[in-house]
C-alpha positions as CSV (number, residue, x, y, z in Angstrom):
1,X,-9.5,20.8,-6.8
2,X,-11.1,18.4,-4.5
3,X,-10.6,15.4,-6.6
4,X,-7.0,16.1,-6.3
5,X,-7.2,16.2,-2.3
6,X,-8.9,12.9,-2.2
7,X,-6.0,11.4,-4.8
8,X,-3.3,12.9,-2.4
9,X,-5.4,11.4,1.0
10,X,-5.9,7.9,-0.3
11,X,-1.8,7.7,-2.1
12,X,-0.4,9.2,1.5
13,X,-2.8,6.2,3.4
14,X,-1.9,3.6,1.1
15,X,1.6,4.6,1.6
16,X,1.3,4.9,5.2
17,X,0.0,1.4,5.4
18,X,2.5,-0.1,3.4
19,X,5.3,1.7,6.1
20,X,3.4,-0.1,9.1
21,X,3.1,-3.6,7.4
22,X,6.5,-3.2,6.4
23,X,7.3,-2.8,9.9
24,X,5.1,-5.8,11.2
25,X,7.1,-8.0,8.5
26,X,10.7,-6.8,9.7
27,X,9.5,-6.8,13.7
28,X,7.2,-9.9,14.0
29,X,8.8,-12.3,11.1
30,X,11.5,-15.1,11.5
31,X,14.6,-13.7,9.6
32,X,14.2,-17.0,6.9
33,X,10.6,-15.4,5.8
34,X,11.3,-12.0,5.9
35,X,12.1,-11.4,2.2
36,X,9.0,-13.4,1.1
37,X,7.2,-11.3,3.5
38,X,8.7,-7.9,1.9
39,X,7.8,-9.1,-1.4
40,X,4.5,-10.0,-0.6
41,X,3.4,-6.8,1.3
42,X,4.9,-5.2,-1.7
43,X,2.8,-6.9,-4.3
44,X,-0.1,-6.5,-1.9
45,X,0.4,-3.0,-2.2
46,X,0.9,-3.0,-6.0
47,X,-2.4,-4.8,-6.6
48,X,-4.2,-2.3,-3.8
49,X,-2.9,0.9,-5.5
50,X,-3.9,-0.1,-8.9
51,X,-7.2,-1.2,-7.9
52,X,-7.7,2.3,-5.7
53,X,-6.4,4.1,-9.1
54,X,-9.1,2.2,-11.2
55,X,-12.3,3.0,-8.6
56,X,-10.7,6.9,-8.8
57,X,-10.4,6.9,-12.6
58,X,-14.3,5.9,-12.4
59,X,-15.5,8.9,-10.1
60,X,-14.5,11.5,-12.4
């Protein structure tokens, strides 16, 4: 039951993060890099969640 806890903790941060850079991008960003900066947070988060998902798939 724990393990699941931890798994919900780390997706809803992740998730979280990805909100708040998302928001840096659209707030901070000149409007003719905005979409590169969309994508980019986007694959950052991709590459993030599948390298959290791996460490987590070790634990158990």
């Amino acid at each position: 039951m724990k393990r699941e806890w931890i798994e919900i903790g780390i997706s809803t941060g992740l998730v979280f993060l990805m909100i708040v850079m998302l928001l840096v991008v659209e707030l901070n960003v000149s409007a003719d890099l905005k979409s590169a900066g969309f994508a980019l947070v986007v694959i950052l988060f991709i590459i993030v969640m599948g390298l959290v998902g791996i460490k987590l798939a070790d634990i158990s």
